[in-house]
ZAMARGU-4260 file (C-alpha; in steps of 0.2 Angstrom, whole numbers, plus 5000, padded with zeros to 4 digits):
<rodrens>
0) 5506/5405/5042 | 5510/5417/5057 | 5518/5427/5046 | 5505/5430/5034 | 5492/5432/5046
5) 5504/5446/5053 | 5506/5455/5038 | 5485/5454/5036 | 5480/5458/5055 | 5496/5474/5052
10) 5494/5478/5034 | 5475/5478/5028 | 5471/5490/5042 | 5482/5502/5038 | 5480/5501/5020
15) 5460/5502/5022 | 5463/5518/5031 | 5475/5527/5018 | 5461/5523/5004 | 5447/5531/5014
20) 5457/5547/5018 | 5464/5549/5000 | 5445/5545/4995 | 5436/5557/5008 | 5448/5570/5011
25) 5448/5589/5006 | 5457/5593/4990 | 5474/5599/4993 | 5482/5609/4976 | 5496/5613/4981
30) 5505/5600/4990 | 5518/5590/4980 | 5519/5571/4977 | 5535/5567/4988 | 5525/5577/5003
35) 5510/5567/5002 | 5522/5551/5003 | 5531/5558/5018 | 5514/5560/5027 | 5506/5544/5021
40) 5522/5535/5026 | 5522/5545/5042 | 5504/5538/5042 | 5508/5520/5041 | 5524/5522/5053
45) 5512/5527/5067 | 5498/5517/5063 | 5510/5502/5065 | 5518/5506/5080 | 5498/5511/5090
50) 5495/5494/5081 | 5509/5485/5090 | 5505/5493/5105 | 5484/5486/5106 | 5492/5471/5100
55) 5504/5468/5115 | 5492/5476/5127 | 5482/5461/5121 | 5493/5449/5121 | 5499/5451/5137
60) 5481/5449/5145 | 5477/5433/5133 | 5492/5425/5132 | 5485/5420/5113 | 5493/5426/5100
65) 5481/5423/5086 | 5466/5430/5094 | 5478/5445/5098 | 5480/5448/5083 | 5463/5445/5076
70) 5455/5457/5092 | 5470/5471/5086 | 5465/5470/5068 | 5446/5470/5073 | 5449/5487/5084
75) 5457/5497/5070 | 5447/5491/5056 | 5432/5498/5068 | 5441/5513/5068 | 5441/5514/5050
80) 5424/5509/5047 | 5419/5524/5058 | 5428/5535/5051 | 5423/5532/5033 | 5406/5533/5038
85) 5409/5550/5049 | 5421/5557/5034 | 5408/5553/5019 | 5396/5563/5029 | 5402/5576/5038
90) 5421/5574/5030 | 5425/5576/5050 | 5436/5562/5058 | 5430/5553/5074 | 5434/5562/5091
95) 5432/5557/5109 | 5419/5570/5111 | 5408/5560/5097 | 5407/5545/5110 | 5395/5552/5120
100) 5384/5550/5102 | 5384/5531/5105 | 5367/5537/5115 | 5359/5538/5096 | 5368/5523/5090
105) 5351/5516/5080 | 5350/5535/5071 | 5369/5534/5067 | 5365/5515/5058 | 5349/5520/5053
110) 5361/5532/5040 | 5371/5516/5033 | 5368/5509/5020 | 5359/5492/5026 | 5371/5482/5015
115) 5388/5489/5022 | 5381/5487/5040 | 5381/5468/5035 | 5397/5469/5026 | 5405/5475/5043
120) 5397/5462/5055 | 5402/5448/5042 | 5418/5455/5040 | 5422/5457/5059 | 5415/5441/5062
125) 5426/5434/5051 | 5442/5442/5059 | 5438/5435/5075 | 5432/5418/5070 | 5450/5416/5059
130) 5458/5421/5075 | 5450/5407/5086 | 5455/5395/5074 | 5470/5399/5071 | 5473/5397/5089
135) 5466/5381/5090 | 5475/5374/5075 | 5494/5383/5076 | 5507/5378/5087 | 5506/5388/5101
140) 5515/5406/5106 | 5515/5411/5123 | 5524/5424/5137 | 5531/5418/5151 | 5526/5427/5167
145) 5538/5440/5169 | 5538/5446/5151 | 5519/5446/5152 | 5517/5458/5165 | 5532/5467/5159
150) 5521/5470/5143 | 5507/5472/5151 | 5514/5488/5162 | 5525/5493/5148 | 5508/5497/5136
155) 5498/5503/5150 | 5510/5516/5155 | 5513/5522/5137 | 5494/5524/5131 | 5492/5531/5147
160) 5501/5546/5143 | 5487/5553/5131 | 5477/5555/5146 | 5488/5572/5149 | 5495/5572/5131
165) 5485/5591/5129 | 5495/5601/5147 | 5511/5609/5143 | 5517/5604/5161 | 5516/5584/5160
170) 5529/5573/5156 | 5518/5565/5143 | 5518/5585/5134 | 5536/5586/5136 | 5540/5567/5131
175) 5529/5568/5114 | 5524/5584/5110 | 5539/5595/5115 | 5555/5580/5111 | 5547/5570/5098
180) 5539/5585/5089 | 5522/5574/5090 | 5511/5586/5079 | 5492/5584/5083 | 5485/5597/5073
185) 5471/5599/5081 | 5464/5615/5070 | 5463/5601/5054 | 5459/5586/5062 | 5461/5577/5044
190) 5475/5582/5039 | 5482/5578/5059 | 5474/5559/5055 | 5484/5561/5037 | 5500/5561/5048
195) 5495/5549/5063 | 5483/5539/5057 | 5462/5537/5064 | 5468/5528/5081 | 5485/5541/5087
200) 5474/5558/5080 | 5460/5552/5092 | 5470/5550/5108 | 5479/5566/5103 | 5463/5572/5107
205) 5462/5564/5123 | 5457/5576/5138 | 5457/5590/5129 | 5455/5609/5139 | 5439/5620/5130
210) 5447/5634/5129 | 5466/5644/5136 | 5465/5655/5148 | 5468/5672/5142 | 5482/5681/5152
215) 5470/5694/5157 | 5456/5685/5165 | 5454/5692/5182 | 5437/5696/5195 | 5444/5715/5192
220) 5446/5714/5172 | 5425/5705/5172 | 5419/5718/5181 | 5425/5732/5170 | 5420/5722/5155
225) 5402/5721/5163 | 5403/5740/5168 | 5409/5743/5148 | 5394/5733/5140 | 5381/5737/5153
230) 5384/5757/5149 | 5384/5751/5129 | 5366/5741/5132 | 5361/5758/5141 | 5365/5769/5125
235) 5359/5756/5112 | 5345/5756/5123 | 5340/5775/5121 | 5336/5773/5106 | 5326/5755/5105
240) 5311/5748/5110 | 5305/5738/5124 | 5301/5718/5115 | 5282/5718/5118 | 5278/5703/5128
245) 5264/5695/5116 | 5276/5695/5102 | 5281/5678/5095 | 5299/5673/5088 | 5300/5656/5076
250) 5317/5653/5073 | 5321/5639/5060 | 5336/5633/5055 | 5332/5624/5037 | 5344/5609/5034
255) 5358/5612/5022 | 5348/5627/5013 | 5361/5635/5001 | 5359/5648/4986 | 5366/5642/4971
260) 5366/5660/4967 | 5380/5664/4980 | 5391/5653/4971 | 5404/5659/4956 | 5397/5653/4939
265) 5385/5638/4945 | 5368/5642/4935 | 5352/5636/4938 | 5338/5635/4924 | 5326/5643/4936
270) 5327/5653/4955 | 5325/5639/4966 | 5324/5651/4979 | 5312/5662/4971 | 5299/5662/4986
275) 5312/5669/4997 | 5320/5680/4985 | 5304/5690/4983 | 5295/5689/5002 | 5294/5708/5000
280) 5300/5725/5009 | 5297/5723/5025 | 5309/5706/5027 | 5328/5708/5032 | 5339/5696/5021
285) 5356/5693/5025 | 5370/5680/5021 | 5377/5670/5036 | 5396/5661/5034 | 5394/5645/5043
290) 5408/5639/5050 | 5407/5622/5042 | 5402/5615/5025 | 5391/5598/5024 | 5388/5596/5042
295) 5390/5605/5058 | 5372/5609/5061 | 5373/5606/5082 | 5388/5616/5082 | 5380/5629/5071
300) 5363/5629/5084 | 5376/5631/5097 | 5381/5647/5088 | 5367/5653/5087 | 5359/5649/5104
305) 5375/5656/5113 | 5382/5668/5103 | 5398/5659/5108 | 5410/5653/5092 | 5418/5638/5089
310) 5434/5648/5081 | 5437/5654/5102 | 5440/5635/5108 | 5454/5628/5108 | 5457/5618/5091
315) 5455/5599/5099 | 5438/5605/5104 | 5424/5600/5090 | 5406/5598/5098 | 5400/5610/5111
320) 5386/5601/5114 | 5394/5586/5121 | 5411/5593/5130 | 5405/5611/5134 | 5387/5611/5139
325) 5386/5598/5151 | 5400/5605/5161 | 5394/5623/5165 | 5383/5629/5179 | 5373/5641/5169
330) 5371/5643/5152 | 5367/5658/5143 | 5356/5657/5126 | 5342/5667/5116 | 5329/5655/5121
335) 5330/5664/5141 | 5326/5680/5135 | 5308/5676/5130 | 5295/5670/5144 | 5294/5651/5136
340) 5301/5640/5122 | 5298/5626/5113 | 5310/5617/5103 | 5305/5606/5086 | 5315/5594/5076
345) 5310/5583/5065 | 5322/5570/5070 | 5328/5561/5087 | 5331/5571/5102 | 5345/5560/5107
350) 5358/5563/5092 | 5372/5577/5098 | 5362/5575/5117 | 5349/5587/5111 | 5337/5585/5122
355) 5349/5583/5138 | 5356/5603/5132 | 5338/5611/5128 | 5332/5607/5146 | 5350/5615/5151
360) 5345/5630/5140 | 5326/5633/5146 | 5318/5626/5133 | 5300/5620/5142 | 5298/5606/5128
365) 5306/5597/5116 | 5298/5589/5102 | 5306/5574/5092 | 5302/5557/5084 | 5308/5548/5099
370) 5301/5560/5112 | 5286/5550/5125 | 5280/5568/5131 | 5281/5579/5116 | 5281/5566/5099
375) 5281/5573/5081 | 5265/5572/5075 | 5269/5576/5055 | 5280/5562/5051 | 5278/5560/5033
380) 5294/5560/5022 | 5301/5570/5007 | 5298/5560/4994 | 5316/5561/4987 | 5323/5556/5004
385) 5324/5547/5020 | 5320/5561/5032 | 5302/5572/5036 | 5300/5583/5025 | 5297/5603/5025
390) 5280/5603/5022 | 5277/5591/5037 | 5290/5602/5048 | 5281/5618/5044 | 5263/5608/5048
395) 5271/5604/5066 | 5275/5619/5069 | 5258/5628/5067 | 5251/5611/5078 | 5262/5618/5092
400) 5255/5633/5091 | 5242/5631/5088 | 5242/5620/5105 | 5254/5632/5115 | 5247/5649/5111
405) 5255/5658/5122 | 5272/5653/5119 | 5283/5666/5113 | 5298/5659/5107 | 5299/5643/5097
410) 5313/5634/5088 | 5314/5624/5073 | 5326/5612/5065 | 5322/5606/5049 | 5329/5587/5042
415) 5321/5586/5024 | 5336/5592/5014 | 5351/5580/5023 | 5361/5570/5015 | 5361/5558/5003
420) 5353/5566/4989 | 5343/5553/4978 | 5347/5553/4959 | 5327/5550/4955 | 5326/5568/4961
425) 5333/5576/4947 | 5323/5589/4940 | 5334/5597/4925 | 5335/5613/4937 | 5355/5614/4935
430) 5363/5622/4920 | 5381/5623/4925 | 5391/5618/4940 | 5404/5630/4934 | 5422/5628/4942
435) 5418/5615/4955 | 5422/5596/4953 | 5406/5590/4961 | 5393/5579/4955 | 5382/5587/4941
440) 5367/5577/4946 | 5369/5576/4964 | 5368/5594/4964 | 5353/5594/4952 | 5345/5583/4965
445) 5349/5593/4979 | 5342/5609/4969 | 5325/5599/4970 | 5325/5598/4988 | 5330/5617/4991
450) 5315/5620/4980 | 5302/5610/4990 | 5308/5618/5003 | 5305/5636/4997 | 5288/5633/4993
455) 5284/5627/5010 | 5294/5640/5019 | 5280/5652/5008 | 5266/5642/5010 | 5270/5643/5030
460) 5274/5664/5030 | 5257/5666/5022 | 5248/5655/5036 | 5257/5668/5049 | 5252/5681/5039
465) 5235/5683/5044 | 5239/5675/5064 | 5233/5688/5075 | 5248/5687/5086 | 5264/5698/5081
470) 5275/5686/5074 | 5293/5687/5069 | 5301/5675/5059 | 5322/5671/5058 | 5326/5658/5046
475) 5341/5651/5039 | 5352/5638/5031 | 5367/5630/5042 | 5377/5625/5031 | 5383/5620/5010
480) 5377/5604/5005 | 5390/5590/5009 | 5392/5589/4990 | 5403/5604/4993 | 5414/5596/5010
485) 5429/5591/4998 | 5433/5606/4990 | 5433/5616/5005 | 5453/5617/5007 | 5461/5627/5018
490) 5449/5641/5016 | 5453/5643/4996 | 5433/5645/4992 | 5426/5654/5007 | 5407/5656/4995
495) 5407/5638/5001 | 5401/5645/5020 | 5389/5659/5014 | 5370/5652/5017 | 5355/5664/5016
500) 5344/5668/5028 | 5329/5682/5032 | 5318/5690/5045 | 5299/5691/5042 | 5287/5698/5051
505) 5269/5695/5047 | 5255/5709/5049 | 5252/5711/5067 | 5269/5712/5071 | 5272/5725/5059
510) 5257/5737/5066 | 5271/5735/5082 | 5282/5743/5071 | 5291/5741/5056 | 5310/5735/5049
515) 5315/5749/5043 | 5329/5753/5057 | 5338/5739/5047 | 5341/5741/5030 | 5342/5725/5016
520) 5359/5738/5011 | 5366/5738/5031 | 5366/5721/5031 | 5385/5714/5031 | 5390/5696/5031
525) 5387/5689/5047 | 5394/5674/5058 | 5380/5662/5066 | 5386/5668/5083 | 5377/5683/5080
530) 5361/5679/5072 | 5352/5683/5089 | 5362/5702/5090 | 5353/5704/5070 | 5338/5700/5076
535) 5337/5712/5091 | 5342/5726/5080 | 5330/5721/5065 | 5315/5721/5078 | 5325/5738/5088
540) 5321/5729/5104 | 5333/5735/5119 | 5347/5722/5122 | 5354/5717/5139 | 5373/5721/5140
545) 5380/5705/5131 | 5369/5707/5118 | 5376/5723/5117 | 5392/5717/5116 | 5384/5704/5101
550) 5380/5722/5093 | 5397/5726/5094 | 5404/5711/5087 | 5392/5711/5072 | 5394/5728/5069
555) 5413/5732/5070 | 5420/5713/5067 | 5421/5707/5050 | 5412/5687/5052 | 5422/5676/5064
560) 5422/5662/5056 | 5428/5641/5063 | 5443/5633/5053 | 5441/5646/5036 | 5460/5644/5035
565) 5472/5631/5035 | 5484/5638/5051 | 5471/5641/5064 | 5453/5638/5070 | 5451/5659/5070
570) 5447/5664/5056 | 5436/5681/5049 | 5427/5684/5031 | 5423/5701/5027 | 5411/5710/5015
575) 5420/5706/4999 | 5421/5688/5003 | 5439/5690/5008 | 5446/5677/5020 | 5456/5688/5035
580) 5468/5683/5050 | 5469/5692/5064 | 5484/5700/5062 | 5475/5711/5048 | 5462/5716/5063
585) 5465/5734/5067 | 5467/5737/5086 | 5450/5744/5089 | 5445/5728/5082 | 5456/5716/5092
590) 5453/5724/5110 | 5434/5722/5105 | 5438/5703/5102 | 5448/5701/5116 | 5434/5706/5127
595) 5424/5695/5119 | 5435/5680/5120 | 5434/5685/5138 | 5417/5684/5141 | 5415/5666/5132
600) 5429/5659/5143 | 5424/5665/5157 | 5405/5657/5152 | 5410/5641/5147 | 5427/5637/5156
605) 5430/5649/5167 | 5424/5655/5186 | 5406/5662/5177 | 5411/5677/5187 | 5397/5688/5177
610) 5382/5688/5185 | 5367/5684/5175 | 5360/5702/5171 | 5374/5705/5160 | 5365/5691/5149
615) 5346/5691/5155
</rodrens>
């Protein structure tokens, strides 16, 4: 009997996790049969060995070997449970950064499936029940003293090494990483967890630094780079406006909106987008390359807020919001250049610590579902989903402003069109899906959604058209639907990233003056980082002198782009749709990103030597 309940504590873990990586995965093309067996046995190698160490950590402590075992099982099939979830989603692995989302533990369950959730507490309860009686029943297995606490220090000193596993000068670095070619490959956290498993590729991301300290950084190499951008703000300046101080800014972010037109050959029986396709002359559209496909949408606010990018951290580093954020004295972002802001989602303000980072970035009020000061009055859901719909959103968002007149700058954050995507939703708008192996009538459902949401987004314009106060609108989508997240290998589709987006600006506004220092033509591809950058030079406003360096960045850089190749978290895309690496950066171009990576070290893990008039 030990033996068996060996082989099931050891084995079905192990084997769980293999099916739920081959299932969730990305596609991979061109990686041979014998490789995949040399990473998936690398896979069950490691898992084993992490398994015997819980296991003998455990043990030690207990002194039972059947609940050992039964509490080892229980911990990695957790593991796995998570994961699945966290993969089918957002095809993302879980990371110690996501730990601090145990704050919206009811919102993560409330996106199981009731049915799995009471498959998992039978399932565990099971584990641990076999355990118990299998220790009360079996002849008893025990450690002496000295072997005991032999184990015990033994365990504790190894999984203790992870703590430092991440700094070139601990033993722990030199031990694993350097001798035993430990490979964490933190810029594909999937394909790391491929190699190590769920439970190794999390502590490999143990402690991890935000970002490495570039060799230049010095007080003496800041203050040139504020003298450079402060005497750039000055001659953008000469020719821009002052932002007039009754103007209002709504900047929404619309929940996996996507143009079916952006992608090769998928056709549509009807322009789903047709409302924003035609908002007229005086609108700025524009295609953003989101540095994720299917998820990422708090990374992707965080882009857009800083006009920081994920592609600068270091690879281990996946959710600024919970690791990079909390930690920084300041923070700079759009919503301090306006006098007050207001921030709406449609959803809890607990999920990604959201409303712990809008105070941080001067936003006055927050409104969610679970806010007690600032609650979501329109709660009424799509009728295809589980989530609020448009319409509702678009409704709470004239409330508050309606209620908070002279607030200038609002941000919104849409949940209609989040995954899943219900098959009664199916509307016969999909003619062809073309070369991508997704599901026809997920799609077609998904197309449903994206239309709804199109007719609110006009129905809402027309409401500001007539508003008396000068309103500017920037709105755009975040990311592909997750539909897409599998075929998202190593960069191979980059018209996977492009989203669309626009900027409107209703009557009064125009009387201000007009768009037409920004051409629909002018418009390149842009990265999220610089959304605020497009909009200060849309509107001609003057910009302070990292906005000016924003300017820059948009205007010289092709779009830096998070994990759009295989080998590395920095990636570009350029005009054509053509995925670059940085060694195909000219010099001009990489002495511009180099003071750039400067600047968002310096911010988010360096000394913050800048003062804050280079950014307000």
């Amino acid at each position: 009997m030990t033996l068996l309940i060996l082989a099931v504590s050891f084995l079905l873990p192990v084997l769980l996790q293999i099916y739920i990586l081959v299932l969730y995965s990305p596609k991979v093309t061109n990686r041979s049969l014998w490789k995949w067996l040399v990473i998936y046995g690398l896979n069950i190698l490691q898992t084993v060995v992490m398994e015997l160490f819980i296991f003998a950590l455990v043990f030690s402590v207990s002194n039972m070997i059947y609940v050992s075992l039964a509490i080892q099982a229980f911990v990695f099939l957790i593991f796995d449970f998570v994961n699945w979830q966290i993969m089918k989603e957002r095809t993302m692995i879980f990371l110690p950064t996501d730990v601090v989302m145990a704050k919206g533990i009811r919102e993560l369950i409330g996106m199981v499936n009731p049915t799995t959730i009471v498959g998992v507490i039978s399932g565990t309860t099971l584990i641990i029940g076999a355990g118990v009686w299998a220790q009360v029943q079996a002849t008893e297995i025990y450690l002496q003293p000295m072997p005991r606490v032999v184990t015990l220090l033994l365990t504790i000193g190894v999984l203790a090494q992870f703590k430092w596993l991440n700094h070139p000068s601990s033993i722990s670095y030199k031990l694993f990483r350097f001798h035993w070619k430990d490979h964490p490959f933190h810029f594909n956290q999937i394909f790391g967890a491929q190699f190590n498993g769920f439970v190794l590729q999390f502590l490999v991301n143990v402690d991890l630094d935000i970002m490495s300290k570039p060799e230049s950084y010095t007080q003496k190499r800041m203050q040139q780079i504020y003298a450079k951008y402060a005497s750039a703000s000055e001659m953008l300046n000469g020719k821009r406006t002052k932002k007039q101080e009754n103007e209002r800014v709504i900047l929404i972010l619309s929940e996996s909106l996507s143009d079916p037109g952006d992608l090769n050959d998928v056709v549509t029986n009807e322009d789903v987008l047709f409302n924003i396709h035609h908002l007229g002359k005086n609108t700025v559209h524009f295609n953003m390359v989101s540095g994720y496909v299917g998820g990422g949408t708090a990374n992707i606010e965080y882009e857009v807020y800083t006009g920081f990018t994920n592609a600068l951290f270091n690879d281990a580093m996946t959710t600024p919001y919970a690791h990079v954020i909390p930690r920084m004295k300041s923070v700079n972002a759009i919503s301090r250049l306006f006098k007050d802001s207001i921030g709406v989602h449609t959803f809890t303000g607990n999920l990604y610590q959201r409303d712990l980072v809008y105070k941080k970035i001067g936003f006055e009020k927050f409104y969610t579902t679970n806010s007690a000061e600032s609650p979501i009055r329109h709660t009424d859901k799509y009728e295809y989903g589980k989530y609020i719909s448009d319409a509702a959103f678009f409704s709470e968002i004239m409330d508050v402003i309606s209620e908070n007149s002279k607030v200038n700058f609002i941000s919104g954050i849409s949940m209609q069109n989040h995954m899943p995507f219900a098959p009664d939703a199916k509307k016969n708008l999909l003619k062809s899906v073309g070369k991508y192996d997704i599901s026809f009538d997920e799609y077609d459902s998904y197309l449903t959604g994206i239309k709804y949401t199109d007719e609110a987004i006009a129905n809402f314009l027309n409401t500001l058209q007539e508003d008396e106060t000068p309103t500017t609108v920037l709105l755009y989508g975040d990311h592909t639907p997750n539909i897409f997240s599998r075929l998202d290998a190593e960069g191979e589709m980059p018209e996977l990233r492009l989203t669309p987006g626009f900027i409107w600006q209703n009557l009064a506004a125009e009387k201000q003056g007009n768009m037409e220092a920004l051409r629909v033509e002018q418009v390149k591809l842009v990265g999220s980082n610089v959304l605020g950058a497009l909009l200060y030079k849309a509107k001609n406003w003057r910009v302070t002198p990292y906005y000016a360096l924003l300017t820059y960045v948009m205007d010289k850089l092709p779009a830096v782009v998070n994990e759009v190749i295989s080998d590395s978290k920095l990636g570009f895309v350029n005009d054509l749709k053509k995925v670059l690496t940085i060694d195909e950066l000219t010099n001009e171009q990489r002495e511009l990103l180099e003071d750039y990576r400067l600047v968002q070290y310096d911010q988010t893990a360096g000394d913050q030597l800048l003062p804050r008039n280079f950014f307000e």
